[in-house]
C-alpha positions in Angstrom: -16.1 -33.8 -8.2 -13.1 -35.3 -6.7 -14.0 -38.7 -7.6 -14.9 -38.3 -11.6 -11.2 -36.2 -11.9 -9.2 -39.0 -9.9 -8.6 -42.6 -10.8 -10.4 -44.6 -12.4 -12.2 -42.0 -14.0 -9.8 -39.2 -14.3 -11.4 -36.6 -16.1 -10.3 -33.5 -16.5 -11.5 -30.1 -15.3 -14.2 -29.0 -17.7 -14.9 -32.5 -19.6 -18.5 -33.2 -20.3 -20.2 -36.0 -17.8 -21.5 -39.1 -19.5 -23.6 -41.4 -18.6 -25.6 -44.7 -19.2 -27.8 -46.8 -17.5 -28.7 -50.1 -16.9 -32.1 -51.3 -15.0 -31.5 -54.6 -13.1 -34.7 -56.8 -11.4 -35.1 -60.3 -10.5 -35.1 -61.3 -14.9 -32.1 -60.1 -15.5 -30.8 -56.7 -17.1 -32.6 -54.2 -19.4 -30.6 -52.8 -22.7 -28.4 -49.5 -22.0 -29.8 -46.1 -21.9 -28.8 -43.8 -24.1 -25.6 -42.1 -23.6 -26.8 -38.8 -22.1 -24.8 -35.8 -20.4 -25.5 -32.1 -19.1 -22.8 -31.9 -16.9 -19.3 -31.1 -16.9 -16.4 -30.7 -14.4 -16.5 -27.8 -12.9 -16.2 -26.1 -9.5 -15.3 -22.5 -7.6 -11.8 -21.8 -9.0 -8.8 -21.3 -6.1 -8.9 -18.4 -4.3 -6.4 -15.3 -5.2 -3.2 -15.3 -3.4 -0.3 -13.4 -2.9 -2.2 -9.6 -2.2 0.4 -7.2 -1.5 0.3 -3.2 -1.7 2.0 -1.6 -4.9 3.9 0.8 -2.9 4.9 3.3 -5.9 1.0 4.2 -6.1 0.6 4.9 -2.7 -0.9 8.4 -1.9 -2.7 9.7 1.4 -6.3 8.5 0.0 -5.8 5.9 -1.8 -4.5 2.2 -1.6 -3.3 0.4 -4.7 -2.5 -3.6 -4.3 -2.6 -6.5 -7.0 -2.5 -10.1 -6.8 -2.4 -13.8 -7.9 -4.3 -16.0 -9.9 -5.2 -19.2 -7.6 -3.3 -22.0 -8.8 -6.6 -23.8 -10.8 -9.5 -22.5 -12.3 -11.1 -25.9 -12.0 -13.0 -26.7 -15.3 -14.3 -22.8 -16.2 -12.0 -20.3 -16.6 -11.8 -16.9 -14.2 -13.2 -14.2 -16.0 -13.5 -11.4 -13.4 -13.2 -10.6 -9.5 -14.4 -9.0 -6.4 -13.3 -7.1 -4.0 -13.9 -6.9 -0.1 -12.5 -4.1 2.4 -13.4 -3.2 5.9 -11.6 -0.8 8.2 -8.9 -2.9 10.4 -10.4 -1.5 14.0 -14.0 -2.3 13.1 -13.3 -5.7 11.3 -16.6 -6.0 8.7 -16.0 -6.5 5.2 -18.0 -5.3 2.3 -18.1 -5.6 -1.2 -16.9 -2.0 -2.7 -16.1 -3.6 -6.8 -17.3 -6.6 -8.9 -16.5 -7.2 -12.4 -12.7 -6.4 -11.8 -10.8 -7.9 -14.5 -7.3 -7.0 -14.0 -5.0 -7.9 -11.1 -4.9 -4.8 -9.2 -7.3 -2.5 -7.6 -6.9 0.9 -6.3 -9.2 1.6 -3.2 -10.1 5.8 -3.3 -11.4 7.7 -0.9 -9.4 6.6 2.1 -9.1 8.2 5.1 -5.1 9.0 5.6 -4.3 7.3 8.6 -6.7 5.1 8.7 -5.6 1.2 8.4 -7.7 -1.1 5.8 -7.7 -5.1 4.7 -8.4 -6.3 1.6 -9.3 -9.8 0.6 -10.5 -11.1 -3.4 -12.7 -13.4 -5.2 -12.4 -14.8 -7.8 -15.3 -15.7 -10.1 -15.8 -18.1 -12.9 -18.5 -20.1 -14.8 -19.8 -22.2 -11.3 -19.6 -19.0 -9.3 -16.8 -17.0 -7.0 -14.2 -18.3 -5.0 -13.1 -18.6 -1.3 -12.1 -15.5 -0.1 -8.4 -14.8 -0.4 -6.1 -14.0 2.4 -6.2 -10.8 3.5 -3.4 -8.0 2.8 -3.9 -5.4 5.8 -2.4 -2.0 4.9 -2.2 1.4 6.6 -3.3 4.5 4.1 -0.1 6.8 4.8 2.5 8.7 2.6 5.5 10.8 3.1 4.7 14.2 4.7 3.2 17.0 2.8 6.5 19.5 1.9 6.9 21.9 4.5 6.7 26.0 4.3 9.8 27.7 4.2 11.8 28.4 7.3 12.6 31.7 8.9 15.7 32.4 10.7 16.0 35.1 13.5 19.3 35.9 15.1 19.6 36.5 19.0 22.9 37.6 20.8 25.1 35.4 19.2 22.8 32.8 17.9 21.2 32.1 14.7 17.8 30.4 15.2 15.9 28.7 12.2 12.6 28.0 13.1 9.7 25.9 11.0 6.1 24.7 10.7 5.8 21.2 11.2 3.6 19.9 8.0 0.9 17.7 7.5 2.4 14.0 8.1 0.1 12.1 6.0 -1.3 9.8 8.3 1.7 8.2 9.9 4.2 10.2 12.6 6.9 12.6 10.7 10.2 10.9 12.4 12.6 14.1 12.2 13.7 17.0 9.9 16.9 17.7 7.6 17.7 21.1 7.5 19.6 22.6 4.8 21.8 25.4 5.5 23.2 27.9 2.8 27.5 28.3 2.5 29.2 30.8 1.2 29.7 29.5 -2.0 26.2 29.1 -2.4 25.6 25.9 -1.9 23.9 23.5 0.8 24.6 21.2 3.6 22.7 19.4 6.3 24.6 18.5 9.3 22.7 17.2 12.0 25.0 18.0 14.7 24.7 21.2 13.6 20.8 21.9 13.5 19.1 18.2 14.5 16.2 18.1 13.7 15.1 14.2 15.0 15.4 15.4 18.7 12.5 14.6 20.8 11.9 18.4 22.0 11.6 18.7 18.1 9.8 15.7 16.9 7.2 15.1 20.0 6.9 18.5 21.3 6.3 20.2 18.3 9.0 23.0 19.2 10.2 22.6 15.1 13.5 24.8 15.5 17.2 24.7 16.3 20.0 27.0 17.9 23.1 27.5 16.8 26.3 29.8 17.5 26.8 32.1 14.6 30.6 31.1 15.6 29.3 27.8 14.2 28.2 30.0 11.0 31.2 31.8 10.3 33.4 28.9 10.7 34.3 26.1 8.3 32.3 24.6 5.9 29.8 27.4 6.3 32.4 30.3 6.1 29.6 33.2 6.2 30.9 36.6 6.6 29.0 38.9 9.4 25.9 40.8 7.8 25.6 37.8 5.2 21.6 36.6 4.9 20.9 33.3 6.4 19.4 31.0 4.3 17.8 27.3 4.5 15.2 24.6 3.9 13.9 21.9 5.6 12.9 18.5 4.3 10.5 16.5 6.6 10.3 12.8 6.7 8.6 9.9 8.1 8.8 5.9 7.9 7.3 6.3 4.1 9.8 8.2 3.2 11.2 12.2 2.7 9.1 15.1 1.9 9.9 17.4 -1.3 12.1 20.0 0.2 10.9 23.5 1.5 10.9 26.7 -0.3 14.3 28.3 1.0 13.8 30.5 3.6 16.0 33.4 5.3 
């Protein structure tokens, strides 16, 4: 095809082939055929490009991405695609939709945690495409929101003690916890209650000590035999939970 759409001929993608012939023998040469064609300029449009995730749609089963149009559909226009995923630690792609016809496909029943690669087709009149790059892409969300907290007091030390919650298939990174002033309002400090140490984040152990000294002081400013209150918001690299029922 490359030859009939460059020069001398330079057709253009989807123009009819003509042709006529001429016999030649040893007498000289016959009249010319009649024009005939059947044939027109055509070939496997350019692959998709440009797959990326549509990160606003992400939950913890499902993968939403879109993509490009290649840059020529080649003499028939692109009328629908097909999509190709295999799980990233096994490497096999299969076929899971044909007939797509927008740009953008939302993969369901994932499993959270589990990392996936997409690649697209695209198909026109002569038949599909090269396989576009692939977009590899790990199914994960922000953590499920967390169970209220319960506090405890010990000596003379207030202990606030949580569940760690479902991460969503990707590591939860640390905890804010809230903690209820006298005025009624919230603050997280995390020199006061951190909640990203490693004896909370790896261990599991989801709680922090404080003095009630700490409590009764500045900007907290609780009186003694006041309830203490708080939530927790967990978080991880896709972003923060929705905050815990408050708990006391």
């Amino acid at each position: 095809m490359s030859t009939l759409i460059n020069t001398p001929f330079s057709l253009a993608w989807g123009s009819d082939i003509y042709a006529e012939v001429v016999a030649i023998n040893d007498y000289g040469r016959s009249l010319t055929s009649d024009l005939g064609n059947g044939a027109k300029i055509i070939e496997y449009a350019d692959k998709p490009v440009n797959l990326a995730e549509t990160v606003s749609a992400r939950t913890a089963t499902t993968i939403t991405f879109s993509w490009a149009a290649g840059a020529l559909e080649r003499g028939s226009a692109v009328f629908d695609y097909q999509i190709f995923r295999a799980v990233a630690s096994v490497g096999t792609y299969t076929s899971i939709a044909t007939g797509v016809t927008t740009l953008s496909y939302t993969a369901e029943g994932l499993v959270t945690g589990e990392t996936y690669s997409f690649k697209v087709q695209s198909q026109n009149g002569f038949g599909y495409s090269e396989s576009s790059d692939p977009v590899t892409i790990l199914c994960a969300t922000k953590p499920v929101t967390p169970i209220a907290p319960v506090t405890s007091v010990l000596a003379d030390k207030a202990i606030i003690t949580w569940t760690a919650p479902y991460a969503n298939g990707t590591p939860i990174k640390g905890y804010n916890v809230y903690i209820r002033k006298a005025d009624l309002t919230y603050v997280f400090d995390n020199s006061v209650c951190d909640g990203t140490t490693s004896a909370v984040v790896l261990s599991g152990v989801t709680q922090c000590t404080l003095p009630l000294s700490t409590l009764t002081a500045a900007p907290y400013s609780l009186l003694l035999g006041f309830k203490i209150s708080s939530y927790v918001v967990a978080y991880n690299d896709y972003g923060l939970s929705l905050a815990s029922p408050i708990g006391s």
